[in-house]
PLY file of the C-alpha trace (Angstrom):
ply
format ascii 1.0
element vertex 510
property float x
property float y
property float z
element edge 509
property int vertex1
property int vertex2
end_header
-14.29 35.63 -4.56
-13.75 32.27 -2.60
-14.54 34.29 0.63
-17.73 35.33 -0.67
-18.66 31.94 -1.70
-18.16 30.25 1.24
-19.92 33.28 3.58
-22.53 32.54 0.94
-22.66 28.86 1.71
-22.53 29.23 5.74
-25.43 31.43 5.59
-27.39 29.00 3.38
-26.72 26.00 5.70
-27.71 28.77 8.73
-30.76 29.15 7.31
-32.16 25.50 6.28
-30.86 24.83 9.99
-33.45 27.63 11.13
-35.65 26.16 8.61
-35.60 22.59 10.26
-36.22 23.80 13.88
-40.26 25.22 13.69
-40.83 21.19 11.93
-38.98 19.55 14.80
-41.14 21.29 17.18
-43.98 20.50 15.67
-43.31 17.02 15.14
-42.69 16.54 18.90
-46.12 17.95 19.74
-47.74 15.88 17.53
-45.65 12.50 18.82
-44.08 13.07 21.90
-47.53 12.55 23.89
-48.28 8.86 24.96
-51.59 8.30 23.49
-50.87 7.90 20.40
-52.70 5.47 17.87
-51.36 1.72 16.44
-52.33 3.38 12.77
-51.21 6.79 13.17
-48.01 5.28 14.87
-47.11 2.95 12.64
-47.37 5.02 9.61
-45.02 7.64 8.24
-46.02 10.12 10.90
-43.68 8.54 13.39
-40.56 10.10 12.00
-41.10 13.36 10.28
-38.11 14.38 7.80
-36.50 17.48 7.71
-37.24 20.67 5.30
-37.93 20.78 1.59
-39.32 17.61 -0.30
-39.13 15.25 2.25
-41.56 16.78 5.30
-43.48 16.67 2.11
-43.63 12.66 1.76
-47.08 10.99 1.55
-47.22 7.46 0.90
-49.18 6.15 -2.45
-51.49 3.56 -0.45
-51.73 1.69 -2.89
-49.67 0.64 -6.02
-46.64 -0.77 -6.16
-47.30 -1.00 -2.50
-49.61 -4.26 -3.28
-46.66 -5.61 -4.81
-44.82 -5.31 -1.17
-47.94 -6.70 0.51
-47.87 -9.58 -1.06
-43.96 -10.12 -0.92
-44.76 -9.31 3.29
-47.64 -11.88 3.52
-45.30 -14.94 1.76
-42.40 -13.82 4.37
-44.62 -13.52 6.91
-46.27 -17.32 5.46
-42.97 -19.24 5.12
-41.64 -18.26 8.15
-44.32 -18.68 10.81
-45.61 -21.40 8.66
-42.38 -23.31 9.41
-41.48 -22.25 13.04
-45.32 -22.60 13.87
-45.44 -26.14 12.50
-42.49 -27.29 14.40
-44.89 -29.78 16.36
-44.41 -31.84 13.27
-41.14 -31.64 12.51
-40.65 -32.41 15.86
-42.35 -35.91 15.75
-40.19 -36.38 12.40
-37.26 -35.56 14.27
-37.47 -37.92 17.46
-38.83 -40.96 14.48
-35.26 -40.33 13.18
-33.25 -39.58 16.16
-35.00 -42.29 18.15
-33.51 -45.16 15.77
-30.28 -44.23 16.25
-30.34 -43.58 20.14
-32.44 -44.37 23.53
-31.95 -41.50 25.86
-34.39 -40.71 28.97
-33.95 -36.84 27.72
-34.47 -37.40 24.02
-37.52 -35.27 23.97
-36.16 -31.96 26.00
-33.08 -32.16 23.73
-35.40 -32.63 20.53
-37.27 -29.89 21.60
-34.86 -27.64 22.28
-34.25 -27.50 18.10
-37.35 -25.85 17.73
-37.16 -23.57 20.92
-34.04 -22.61 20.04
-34.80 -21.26 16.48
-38.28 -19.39 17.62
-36.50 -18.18 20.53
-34.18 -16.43 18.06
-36.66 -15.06 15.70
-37.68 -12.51 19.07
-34.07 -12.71 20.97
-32.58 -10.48 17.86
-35.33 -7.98 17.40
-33.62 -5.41 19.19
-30.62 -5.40 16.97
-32.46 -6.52 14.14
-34.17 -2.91 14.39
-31.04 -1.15 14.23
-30.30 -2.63 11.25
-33.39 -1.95 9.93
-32.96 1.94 10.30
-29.24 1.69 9.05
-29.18 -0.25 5.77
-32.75 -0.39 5.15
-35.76 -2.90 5.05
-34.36 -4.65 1.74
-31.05 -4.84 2.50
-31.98 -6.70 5.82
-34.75 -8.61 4.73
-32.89 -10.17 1.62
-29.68 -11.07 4.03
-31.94 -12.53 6.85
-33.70 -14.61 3.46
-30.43 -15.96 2.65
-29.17 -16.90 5.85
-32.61 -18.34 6.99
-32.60 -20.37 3.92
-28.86 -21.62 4.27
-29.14 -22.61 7.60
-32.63 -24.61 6.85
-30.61 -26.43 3.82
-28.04 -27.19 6.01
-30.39 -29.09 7.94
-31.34 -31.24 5.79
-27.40 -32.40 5.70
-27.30 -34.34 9.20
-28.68 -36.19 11.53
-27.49 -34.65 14.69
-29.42 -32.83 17.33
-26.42 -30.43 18.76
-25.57 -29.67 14.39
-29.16 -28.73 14.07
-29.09 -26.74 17.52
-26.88 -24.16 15.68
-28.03 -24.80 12.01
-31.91 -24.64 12.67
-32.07 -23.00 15.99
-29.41 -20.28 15.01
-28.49 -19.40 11.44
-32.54 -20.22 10.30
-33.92 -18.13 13.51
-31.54 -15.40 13.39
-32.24 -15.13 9.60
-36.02 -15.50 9.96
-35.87 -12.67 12.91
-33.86 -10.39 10.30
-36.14 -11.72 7.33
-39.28 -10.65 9.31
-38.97 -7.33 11.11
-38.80 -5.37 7.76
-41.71 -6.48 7.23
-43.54 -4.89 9.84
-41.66 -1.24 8.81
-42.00 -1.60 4.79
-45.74 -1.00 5.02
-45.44 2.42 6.59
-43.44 3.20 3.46
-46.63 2.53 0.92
-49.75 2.92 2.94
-50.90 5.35 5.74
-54.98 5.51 5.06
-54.94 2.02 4.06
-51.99 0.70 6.61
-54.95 -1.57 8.71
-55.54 -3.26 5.29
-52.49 -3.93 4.28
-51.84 -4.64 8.00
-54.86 -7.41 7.72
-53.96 -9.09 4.47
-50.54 -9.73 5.34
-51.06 -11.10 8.74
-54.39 -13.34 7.14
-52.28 -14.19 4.58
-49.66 -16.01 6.76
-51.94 -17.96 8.78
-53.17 -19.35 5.41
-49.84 -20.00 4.98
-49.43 -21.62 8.32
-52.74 -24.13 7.70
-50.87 -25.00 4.27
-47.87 -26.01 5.25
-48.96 -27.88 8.40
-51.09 -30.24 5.37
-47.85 -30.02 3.19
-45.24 -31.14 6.42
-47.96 -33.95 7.08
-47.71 -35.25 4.02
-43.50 -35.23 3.03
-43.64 -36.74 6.31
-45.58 -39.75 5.08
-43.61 -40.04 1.61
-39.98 -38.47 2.14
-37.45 -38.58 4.49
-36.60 -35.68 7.13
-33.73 -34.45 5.00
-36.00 -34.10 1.97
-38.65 -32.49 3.46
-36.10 -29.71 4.88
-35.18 -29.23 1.59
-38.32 -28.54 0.33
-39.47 -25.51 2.67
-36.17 -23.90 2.09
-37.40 -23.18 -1.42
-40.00 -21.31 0.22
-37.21 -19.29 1.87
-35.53 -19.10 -1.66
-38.24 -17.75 -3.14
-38.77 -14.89 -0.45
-34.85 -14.02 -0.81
-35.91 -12.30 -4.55
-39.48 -11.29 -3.28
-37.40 -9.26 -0.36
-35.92 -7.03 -2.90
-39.11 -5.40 -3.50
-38.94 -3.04 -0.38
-37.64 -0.19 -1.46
-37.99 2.63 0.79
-39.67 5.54 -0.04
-38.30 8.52 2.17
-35.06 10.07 1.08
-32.19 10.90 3.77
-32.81 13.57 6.16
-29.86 16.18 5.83
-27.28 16.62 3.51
-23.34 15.88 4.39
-22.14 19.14 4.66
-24.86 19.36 7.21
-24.18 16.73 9.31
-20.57 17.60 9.09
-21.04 20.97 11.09
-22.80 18.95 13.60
-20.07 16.62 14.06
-17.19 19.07 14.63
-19.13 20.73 17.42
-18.09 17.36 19.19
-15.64 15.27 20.52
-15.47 12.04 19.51
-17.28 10.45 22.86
-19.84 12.70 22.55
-20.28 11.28 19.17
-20.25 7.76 20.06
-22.61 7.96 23.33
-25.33 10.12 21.04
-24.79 7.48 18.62
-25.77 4.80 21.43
-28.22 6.86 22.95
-29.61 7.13 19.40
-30.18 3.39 18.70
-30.35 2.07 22.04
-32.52 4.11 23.59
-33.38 2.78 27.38
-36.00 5.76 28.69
-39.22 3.23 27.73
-37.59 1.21 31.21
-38.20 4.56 32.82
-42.22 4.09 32.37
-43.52 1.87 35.18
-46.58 1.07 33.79
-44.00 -0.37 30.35
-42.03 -2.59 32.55
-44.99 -4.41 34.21
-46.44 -5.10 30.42
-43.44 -6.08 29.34
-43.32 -8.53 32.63
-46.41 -9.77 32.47
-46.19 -10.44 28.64
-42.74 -12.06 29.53
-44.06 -14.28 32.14
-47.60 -15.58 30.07
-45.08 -16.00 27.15
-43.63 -19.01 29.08
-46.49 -21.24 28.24
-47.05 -20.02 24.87
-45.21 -22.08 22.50
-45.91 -25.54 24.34
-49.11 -26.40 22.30
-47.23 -25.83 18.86
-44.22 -28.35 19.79
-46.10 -30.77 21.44
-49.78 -31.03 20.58
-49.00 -33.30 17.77
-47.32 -35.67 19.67
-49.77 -35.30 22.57
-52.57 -36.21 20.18
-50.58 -39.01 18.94
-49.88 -40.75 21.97
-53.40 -40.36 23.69
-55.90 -40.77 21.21
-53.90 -42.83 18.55
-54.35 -40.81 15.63
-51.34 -40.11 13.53
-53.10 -39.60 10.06
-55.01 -36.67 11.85
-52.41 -35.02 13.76
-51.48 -32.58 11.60
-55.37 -30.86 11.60
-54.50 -29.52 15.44
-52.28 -27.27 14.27
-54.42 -26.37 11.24
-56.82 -25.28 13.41
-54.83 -22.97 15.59
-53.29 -21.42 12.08
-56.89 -20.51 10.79
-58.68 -19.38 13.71
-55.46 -17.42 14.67
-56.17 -15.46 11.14
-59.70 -14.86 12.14
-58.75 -14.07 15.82
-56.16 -11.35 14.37
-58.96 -9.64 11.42
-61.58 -9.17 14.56
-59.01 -7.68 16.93
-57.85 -5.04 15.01
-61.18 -3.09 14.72
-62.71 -4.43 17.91
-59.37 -2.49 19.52
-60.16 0.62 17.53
-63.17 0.80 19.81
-61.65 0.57 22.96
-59.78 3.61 24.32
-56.51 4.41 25.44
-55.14 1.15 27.63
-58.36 -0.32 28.01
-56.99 -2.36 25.10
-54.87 -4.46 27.90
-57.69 -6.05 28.68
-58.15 -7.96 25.38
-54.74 -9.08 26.34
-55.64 -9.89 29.49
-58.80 -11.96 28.44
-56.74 -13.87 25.64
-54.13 -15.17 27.88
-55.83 -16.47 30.65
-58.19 -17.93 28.41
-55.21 -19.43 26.57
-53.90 -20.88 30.43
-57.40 -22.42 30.91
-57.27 -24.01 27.47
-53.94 -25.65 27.49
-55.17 -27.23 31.01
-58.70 -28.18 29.35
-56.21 -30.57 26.86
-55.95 -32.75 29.44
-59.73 -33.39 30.08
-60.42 -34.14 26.29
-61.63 -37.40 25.78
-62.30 -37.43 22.41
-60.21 -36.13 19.46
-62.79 -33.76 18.27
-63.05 -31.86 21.61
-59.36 -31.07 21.24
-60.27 -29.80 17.73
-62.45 -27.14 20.20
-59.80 -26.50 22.18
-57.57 -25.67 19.41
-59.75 -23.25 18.16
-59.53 -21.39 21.40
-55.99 -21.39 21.19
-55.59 -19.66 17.99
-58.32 -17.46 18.07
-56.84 -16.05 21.56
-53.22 -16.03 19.74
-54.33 -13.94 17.34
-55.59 -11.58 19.31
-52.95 -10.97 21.87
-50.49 -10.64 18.87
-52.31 -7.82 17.01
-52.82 -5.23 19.96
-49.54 -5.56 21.00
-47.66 -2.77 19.07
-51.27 -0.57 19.60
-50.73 -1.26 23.33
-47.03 0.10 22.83
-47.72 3.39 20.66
-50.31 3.92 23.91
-47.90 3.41 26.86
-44.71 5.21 25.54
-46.01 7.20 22.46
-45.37 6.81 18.98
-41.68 8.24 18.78
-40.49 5.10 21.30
-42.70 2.76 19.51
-39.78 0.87 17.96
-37.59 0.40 20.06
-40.23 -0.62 22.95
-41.62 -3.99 20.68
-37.97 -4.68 20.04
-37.12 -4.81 23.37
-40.26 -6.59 24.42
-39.87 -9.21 21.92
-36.39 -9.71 23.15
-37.81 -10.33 26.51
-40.15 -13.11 24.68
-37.34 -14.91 23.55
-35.97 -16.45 26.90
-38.93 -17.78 27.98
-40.34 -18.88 24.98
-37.42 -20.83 24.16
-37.53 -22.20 27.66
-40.92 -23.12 27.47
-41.18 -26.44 25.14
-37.80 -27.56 26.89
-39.03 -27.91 29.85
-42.44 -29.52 28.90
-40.41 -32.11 27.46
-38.38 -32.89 30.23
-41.76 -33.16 32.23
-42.69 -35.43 29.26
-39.67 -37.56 29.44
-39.55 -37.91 33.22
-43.26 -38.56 33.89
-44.24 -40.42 31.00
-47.22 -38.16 29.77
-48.12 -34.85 29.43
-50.24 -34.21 32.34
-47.91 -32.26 34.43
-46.66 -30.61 31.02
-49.85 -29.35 30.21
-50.38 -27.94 33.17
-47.35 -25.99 33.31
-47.88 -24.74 29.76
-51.47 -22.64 31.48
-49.75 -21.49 34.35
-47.81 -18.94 33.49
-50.54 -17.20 30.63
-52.78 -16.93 33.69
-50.11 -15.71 36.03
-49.34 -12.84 33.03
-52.64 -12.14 32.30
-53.11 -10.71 36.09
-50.13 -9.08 36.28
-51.61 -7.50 32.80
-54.66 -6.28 34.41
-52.58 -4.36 37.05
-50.99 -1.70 34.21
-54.60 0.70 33.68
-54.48 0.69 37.56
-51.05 1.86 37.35
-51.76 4.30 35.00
-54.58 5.89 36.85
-52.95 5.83 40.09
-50.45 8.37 38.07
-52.58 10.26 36.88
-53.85 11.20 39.94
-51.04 11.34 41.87
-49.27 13.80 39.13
-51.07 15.46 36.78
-50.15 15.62 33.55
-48.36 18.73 32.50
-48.28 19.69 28.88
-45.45 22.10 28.97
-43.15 20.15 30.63
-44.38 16.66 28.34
-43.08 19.18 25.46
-39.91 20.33 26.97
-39.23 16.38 27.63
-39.98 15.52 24.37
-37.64 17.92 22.53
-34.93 16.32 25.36
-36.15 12.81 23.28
-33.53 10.99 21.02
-35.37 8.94 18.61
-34.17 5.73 17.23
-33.18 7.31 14.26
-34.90 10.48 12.03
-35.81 8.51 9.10
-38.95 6.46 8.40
-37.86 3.72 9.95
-36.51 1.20 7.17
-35.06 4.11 5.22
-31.49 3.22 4.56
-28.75 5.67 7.00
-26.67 7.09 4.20
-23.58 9.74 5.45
-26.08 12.21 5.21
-27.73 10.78 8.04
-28.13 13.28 11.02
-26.37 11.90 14.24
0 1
1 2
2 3
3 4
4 5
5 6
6 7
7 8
8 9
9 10
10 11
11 12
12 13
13 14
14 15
15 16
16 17
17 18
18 19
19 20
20 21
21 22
22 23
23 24
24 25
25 26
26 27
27 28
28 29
29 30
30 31
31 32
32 33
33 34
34 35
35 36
36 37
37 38
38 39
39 40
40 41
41 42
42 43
43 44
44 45
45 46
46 47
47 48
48 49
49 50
50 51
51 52
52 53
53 54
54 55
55 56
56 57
57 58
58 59
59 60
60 61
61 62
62 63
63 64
64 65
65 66
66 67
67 68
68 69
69 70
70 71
71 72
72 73
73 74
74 75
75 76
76 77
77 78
78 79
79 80
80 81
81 82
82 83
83 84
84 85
85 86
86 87
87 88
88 89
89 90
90 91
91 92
92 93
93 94
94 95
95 96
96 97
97 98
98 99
99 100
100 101
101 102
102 103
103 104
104 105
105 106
106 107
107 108
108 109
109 110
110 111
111 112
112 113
113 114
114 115
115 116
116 117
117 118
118 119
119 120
120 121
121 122
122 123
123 124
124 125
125 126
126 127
127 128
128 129
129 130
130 131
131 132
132 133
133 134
134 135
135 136
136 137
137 138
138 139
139 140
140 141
141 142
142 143
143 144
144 145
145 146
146 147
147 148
148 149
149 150
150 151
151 152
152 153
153 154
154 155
155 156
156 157
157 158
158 159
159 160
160 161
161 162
162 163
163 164
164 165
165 166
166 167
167 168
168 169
169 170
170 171
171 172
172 173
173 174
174 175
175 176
176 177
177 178
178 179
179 180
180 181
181 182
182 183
183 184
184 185
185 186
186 187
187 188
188 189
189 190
190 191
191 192
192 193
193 194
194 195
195 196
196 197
197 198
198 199
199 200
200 201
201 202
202 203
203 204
204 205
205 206
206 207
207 208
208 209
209 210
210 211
211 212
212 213
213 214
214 215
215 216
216 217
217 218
218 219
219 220
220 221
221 222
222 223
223 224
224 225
225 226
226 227
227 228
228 229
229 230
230 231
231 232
232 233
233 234
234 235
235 236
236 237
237 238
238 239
239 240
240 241
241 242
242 243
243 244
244 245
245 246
246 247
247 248
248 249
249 250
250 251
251 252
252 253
253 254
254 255
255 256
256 257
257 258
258 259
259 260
260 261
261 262
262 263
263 264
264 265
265 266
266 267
267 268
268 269
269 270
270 271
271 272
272 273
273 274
274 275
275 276
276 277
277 278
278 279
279 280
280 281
281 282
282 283
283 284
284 285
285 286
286 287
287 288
288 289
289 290
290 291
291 292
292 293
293 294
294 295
295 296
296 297
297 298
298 299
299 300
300 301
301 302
302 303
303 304
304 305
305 306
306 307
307 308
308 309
309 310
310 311
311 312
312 313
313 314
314 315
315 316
316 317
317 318
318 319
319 320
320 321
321 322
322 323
323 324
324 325
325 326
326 327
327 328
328 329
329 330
330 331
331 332
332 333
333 334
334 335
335 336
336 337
337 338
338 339
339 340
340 341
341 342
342 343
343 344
344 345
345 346
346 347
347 348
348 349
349 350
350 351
351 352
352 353
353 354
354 355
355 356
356 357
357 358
358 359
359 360
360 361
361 362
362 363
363 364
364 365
365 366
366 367
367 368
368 369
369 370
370 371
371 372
372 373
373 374
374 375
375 376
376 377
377 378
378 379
379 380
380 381
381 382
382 383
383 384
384 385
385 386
386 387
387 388
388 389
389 390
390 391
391 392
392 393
393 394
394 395
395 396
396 397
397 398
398 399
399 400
400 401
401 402
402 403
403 404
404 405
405 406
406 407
407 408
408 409
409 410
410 411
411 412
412 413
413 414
414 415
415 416
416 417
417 418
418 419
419 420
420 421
421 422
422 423
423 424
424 425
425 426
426 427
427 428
428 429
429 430
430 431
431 432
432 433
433 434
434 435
435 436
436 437
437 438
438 439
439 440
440 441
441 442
442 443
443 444
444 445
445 446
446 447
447 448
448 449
449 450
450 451
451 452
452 453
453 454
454 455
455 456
456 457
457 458
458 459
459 460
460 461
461 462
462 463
463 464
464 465
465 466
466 467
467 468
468 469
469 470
470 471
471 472
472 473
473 474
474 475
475 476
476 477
477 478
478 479
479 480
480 481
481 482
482 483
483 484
484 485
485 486
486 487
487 488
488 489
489 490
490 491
491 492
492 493
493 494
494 495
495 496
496 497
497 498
498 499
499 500
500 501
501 502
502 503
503 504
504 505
505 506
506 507
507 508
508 509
């Protein structure tokens, strides 16, 4: 009686095993191609389930899913809206460190707070994804909340540059980085027709955010101390900690245990561990030429990036004297950045396959030219101008990023190819502000800094324009070949066979 049981049991498991191969194939012909859309990527389509219920998932687009827009939009605010506004924190800071010492590098070690803790927020993407797919979006987002927050508190405690160095720049960016990415996965749970709109709002959203707390930071700065005004926009952070808890994931686990059970004793225990590694770390985007001169040329523009937000403020400050206006520089990036990132997403929709680059391409070097025109302003208002550039060319080169991705390595490496893009960011944007600061602190102004800020956008932008070229040139030079794309693509090990965000359970497939 047991025997027949368990024959009865081994032929059930054969058969949902049969069952699951005719969806994998036809999930790789739908997503192992490299044209694939930003919507159509990002959405649940990226990772289809197995058999039964779950290849049957669609999301709701709409409902309870508001609920997680909203939560997405204030993480989205109170993060950016802090690290973004760092240009007056940053005066705040040397007014408080400048009392208490007189050093000729007082501004590159300053400025290395804020470098520091943006640097972070892109440095541990790549890992931050892994988590993302193993415990799920809530999980990660509510830890990330409660780190970010402690380590913002914390800084409210002292007075010390190389204390705030690890409680700013690390514990409140490494918590913002993990507070932030589920953010961008949770949405693919609750919307796929909708997913642009919900995209929109949340991104709008946060640069409202951004223009709000810029008037907020200008205005603690006036009444309370440093320390209290830290303390204030961790409640923000406290806040988002129970708002976090709303992303539940929608998509069951793939397999069941006995399943994945079967699978594993077919295997030693290094086989195990290096499909494991393969699984999450997957390198083959590196293999794509025309992927490692984007991620280059974003890399090198990114250099120049972050100067404005640190230093405008003081810039403005110290040329044209006016400290109860500062704050409105910044305010103007934040809004025009929201506008900049509502056009881009349908005006990219239009464009086909990697002509998008060349939005890219237009918004950084027009972002080098800008940060150079700061130095011929000689009024306040025509920096106002300037600003406006600045943001509305941020917000574009943000948005078509992850389109640009699901277009040069297809949606199934998606994720793992902004991950390790946005850990390329983080050196150089963390190096960035530094080293304007030292320029600051050794020539006395901020001509030479400026200057060096535009640079390296311009520099990227090029590169940038290079990538179609590449592409063609390929093209032509090897045809593309549908069979062998499929064969490849069944040879693909995704990062992970869940929606990404869905908590790994044991009945995860390896």
């Amino acid at each position: 009686m047991a025997l027949r049981r368990q024959e009865q049991a081994l032929s059930e498991e054969q058969g949902a095993l049969e069952a699951e191969e005719p969806a994998e194939e036809e999930e790789e012909e739908e997503g192992g191609g490299g044209g694939g859309g930003g919507r159509a990527a990002s959405g649940p389509r990226e990772r289809r389930p197995g058999p039964g219920a779950v290849s049957d998932f669609t999301p709701p687009d709409g409902g309870f899913g508001w609920v997680v827009v909203l939560a997405a939009t204030w993480c989205h605010g109170s993060i950016f809206g802090i690290h973004n506004n760092f240009g007056i924190l940053y005066v705040l800071l040397l007014r408080e460190v400048g009392d208490a010492e007189q050093d000729q590098t007082l501004e590159f070690r300053t400025a290395l707070v804020g470098s520091i803790g943006m640097g972070m927020v892109f440095f541990c993407s790549p890992i931050v994804s892994i988590f993302t797919d193993r415990i799920g979006c809530r999980t990660t987002a509510a830890s990330g909340a409660a780190i970010a927050f402690i380590g913002l508190l914390s800084s409210s405690f002292t007075k010390s540059l190389e204390v705030r160095y690890f409680t700013y720049g690390i514990l409140f960016g490494c918590g913002s980085s993990f507070a932030f990415h589920p953010t961008l996965v949770i949405l693919g749970h609750y919307f796929k027709q909708r997913l642009g709109l919900a995209n929109g709002l949340v991104t709008t959203g946060s640069c409202l955010f951004s223009v709000g707390i810029s008037f907020l930071l200008k205005v603690m700065g006036k009444t309370f101390e440093l320390a209290r005004a830290f303390q204030m926009l961790s409640a923000f952070l406290l806040v988002q900690i129970f708002l976090s808890l709303t992303f539940r994931p929608m998509l069951p686990s793939v397999s069941s245990p006995r399943e994945r059970e079967i699978k594993l004793d077919t295997r030693s225990w290094m086989q195990q561990c290096m499909a494991q590694m393969r699984k999450y770390f997957n390198l083959r985007v590196f293999r794509r030429k025309t992927y490692r001169v984007w991620a280059f040329g974003i890399a090198t523009a990114i250099l120049g990036y972050f100067v404005p937000y640190l230093h405008l403020v003081k810039f403005v400050e110290e040329k044209f004297n006016e400290k109860e206006k500062s704050w409105i520089v910044l305010a103007c990036i934040g809004a025009m950045s929201g506008v900049g990132r509502l056009v881009s997403g349908p005006i990219s929709d239009l464009i086909p396959g990697l002509k998008k680059i060349y939005l890219q391409v237009a918004s950084f070097i027009t972002l080098g030219v800008m940060c150079m025109m700061l130095l011929q302003c000689q009024a306040f208002s025509a920096v106002i101008v300037v600003c406006l550039f600045l943001g509305l060319c941020e917000g574009l080169f943000i948005t078509i990023m992850a389109p640009i991705a699901f277009e040069l390595v297809g949606p199934m490496e998606a994720s793992q190819a902004i991950g390790y893009l946005l850990g390329l960011m983080a050196i150089p944007m963390s190096a960035g502000p530094p080293i304007a600061g030292l320029l600051h602190d050794h020539f006395g102004n901020y001509q030479l800094a400026f200057y060096f800020a535009g640079v390296p956008p311009i520099i990227g932008g090029l590169i940038l324009a290079c990538v179609p070229f590449i592409h063609q040139c390929q093209l032509k030079k090897k045809p593309l070949d549908s069979g062998k794309d499929k064969m490849l693509g069944s040879e693909m090990v995704p990062n992970g066979e869940l929606l990404p965000g869905s908590p790994a359970t044991d009945g995860a497939t390896v």
